[in-house]
C-alpha positions as CSV (number, residue, x, y, z in Angstrom):
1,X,131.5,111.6,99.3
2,X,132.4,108.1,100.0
3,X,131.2,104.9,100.3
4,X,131.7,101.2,102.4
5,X,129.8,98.1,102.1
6,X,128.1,96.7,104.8
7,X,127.8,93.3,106.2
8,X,124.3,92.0,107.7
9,X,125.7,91.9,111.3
10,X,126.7,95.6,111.1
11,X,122.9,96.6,109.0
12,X,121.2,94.6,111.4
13,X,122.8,96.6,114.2
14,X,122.6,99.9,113.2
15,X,119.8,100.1,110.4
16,X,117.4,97.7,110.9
17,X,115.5,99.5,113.5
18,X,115.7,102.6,112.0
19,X,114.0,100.8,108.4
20,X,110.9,100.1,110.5
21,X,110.6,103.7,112.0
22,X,110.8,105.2,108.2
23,X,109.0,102.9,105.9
24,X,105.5,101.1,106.0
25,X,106.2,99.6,102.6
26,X,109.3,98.4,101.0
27,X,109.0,99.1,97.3
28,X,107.7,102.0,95.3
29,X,106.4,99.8,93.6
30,X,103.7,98.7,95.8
31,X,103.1,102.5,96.5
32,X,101.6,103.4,92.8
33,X,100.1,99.6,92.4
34,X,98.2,98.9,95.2
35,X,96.0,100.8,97.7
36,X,98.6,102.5,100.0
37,X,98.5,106.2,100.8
38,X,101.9,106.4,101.7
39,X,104.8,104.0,101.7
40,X,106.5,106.3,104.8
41,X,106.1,105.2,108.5
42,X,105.1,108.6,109.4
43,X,101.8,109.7,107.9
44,X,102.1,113.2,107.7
45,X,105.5,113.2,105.9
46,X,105.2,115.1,103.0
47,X,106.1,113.4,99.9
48,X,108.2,114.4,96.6
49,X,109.2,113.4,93.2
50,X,112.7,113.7,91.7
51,X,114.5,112.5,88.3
52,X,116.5,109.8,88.6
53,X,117.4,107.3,91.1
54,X,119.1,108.5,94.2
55,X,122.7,106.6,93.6
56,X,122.9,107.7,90.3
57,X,122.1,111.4,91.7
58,X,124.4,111.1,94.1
59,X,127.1,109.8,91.9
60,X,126.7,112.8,89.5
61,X,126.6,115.3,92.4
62,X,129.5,114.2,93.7
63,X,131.8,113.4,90.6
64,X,133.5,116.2,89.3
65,X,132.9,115.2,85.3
66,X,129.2,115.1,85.7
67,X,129.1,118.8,87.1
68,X,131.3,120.2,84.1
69,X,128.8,120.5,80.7
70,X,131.2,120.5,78.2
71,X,132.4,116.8,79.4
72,X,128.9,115.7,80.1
73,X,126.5,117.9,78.4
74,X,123.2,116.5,80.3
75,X,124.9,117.9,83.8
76,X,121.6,119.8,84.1
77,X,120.1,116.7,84.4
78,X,120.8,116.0,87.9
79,X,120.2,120.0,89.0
80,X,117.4,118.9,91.3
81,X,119.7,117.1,93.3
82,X,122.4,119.4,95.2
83,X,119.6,120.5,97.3
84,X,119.1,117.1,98.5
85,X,121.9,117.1,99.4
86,X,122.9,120.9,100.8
87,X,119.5,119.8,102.9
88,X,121.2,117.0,104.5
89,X,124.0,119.1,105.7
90,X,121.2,121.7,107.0
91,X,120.2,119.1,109.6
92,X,123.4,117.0,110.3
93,X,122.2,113.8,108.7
94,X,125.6,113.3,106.7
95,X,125.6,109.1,106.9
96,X,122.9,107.5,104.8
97,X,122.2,104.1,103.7
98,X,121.2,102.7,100.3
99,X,119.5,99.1,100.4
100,X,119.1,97.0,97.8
101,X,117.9,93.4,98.9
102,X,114.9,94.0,100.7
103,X,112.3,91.6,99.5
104,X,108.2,93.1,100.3
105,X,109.3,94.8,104.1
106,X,111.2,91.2,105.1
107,X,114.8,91.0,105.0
108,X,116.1,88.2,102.9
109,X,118.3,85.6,105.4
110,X,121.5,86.6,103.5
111,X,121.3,90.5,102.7
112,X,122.6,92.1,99.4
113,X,124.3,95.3,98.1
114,X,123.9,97.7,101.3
115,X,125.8,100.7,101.0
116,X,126.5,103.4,103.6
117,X,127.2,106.7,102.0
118,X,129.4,110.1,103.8
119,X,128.0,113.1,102.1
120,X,130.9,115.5,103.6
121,X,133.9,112.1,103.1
122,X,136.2,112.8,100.8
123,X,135.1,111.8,96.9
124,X,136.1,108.2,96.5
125,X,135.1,106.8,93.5
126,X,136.1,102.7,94.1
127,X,132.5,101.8,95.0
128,X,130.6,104.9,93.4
129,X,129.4,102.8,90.2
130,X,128.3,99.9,92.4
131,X,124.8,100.0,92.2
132,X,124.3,102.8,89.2
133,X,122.3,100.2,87.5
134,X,120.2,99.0,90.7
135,X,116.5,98.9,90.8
136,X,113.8,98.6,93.6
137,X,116.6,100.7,96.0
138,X,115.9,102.4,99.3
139,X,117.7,104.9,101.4
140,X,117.4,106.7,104.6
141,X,119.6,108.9,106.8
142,X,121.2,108.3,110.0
143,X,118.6,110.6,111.5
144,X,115.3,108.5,110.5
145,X,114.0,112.5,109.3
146,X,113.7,111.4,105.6
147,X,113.5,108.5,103.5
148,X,113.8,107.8,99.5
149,X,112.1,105.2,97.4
150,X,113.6,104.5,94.0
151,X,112.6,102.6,90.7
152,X,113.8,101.6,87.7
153,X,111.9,104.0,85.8
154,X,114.5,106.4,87.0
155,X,112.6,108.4,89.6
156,X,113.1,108.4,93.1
157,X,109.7,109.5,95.7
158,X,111.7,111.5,98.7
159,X,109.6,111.5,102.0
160,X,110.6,113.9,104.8
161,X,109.5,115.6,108.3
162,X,108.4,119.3,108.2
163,X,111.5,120.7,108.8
164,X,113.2,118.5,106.3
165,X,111.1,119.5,103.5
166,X,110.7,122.7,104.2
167,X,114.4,122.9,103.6
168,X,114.1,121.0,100.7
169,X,111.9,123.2,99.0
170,X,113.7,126.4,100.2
171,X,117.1,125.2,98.6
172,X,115.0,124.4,95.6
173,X,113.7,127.6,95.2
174,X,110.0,126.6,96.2
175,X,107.5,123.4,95.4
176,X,106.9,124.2,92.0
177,X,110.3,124.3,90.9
178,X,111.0,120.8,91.8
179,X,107.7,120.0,90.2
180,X,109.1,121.7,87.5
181,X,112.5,119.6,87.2
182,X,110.6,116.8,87.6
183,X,107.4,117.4,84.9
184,X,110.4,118.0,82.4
185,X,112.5,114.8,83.1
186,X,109.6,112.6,83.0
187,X,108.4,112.7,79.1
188,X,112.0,111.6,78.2
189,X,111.1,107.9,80.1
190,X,107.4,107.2,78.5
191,X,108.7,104.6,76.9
192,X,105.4,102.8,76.9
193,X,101.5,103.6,78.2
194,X,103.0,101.9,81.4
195,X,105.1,104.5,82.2
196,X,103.1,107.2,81.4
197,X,100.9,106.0,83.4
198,X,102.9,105.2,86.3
199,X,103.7,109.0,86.5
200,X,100.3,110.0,86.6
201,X,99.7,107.4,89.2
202,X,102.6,108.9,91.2
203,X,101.8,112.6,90.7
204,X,97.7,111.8,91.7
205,X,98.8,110.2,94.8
206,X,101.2,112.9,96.1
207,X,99.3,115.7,95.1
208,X,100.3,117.0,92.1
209,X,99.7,117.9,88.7
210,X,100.0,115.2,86.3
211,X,103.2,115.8,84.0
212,X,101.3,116.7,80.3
213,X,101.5,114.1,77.9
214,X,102.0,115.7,74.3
């Protein structure tokens, strides 16, 4: 996998458009605070939760130190995330942009950190830690079929078409088992009743079953 950064002539060009056909809100934030059904263009997109933001995900997909355990023992961390990805090859959406300057759905006169990503480029890892410690994030694929909220409580809310998800949860082995990885992540960042709370929020909204709270 590799990575460019992108100039606002080039995002305006190519992504812009597509950002109005995926989201209806431009921070996760706004989905869990405020009356909003779903943050997705797209009404009927079926929605899911997953530890961790997407760029760090992405980086410890990708990197080879983060897949071997005995150099970085929480590897397993990230095991809800190579299906993301193996789904993304399934339906030819290999380019996909990370934003990071959008301000409430209006983009800011001078645009920030936007980052296009190449799932199937060769691993470069120049630009890979760009970003690991972003907040408030977006991403969406070339193909407008899917689109990714993030947060800096370290969970990203992944929205896709039918077929999309379907795949998801097939490479995942099923709904539950990414409800699973997710319910098992989540205690380890209720740092406070906000969080905790944030989660139920999330889960109550999507359909779920709130994570337990020993």
């Amino acid at each position: 996998m590799n990575s460019r950064k992108i100039g606002e002539a080039e995002f305006r060009r190519d992504w812009q458009l597509l950002h109005g056909q995926v989201f209806r809100h431009a921070f996760l934030i706004d989905f869990f605070w405020l009356d909003i059904e779903t943050p997705f263009a797209d009404a009927g997109w079926e929605m899911a939760l997953m530890p961790h933001q997407l760029l760090h995900a992405a980086y410890a997909t990708f990197h080879e130190k983060h897949r071997n355990p005995d150099y970085y023992p929480l590897s397993s961390d990230y095991d809800a995330w190579p299906p993301f990805f193996r789904t993304l090859r399934d339906i030819d959406d290999l380019v996909f942009i990370v934003m990071q300057s959008w301000e409430g759905g209006e983009f800011p006169s001078v645009l920030g950190d936007e980052y296009v990503y190449n799932v199937d480029g060769e691993y470069d890892g120049r630009n890979a830690g760009i970003g690991l410690s972003c907040t408030f994030s977006a991403a969406f694929g070339q193909s407008g079929r899917w689109g990714a909220l993030c947060d800096d409580l370290e969970m990203t809310l992944i929205g896709g078409d039918a077929e999309f998800m379907g795949l998801l949860k097939k490479h995942s082995g099923g709904l539950p088992k990414i409800q699973e990885r997710y319910s098992a992540f989540a205690p380890d960042l209720w740092w406070s009743n906000r969080e905790v709370e944030v989660y139920k929020i999330l889960c109550r909204k999507i359909g779920w079953p709130e994570p337990k709270v020993d």
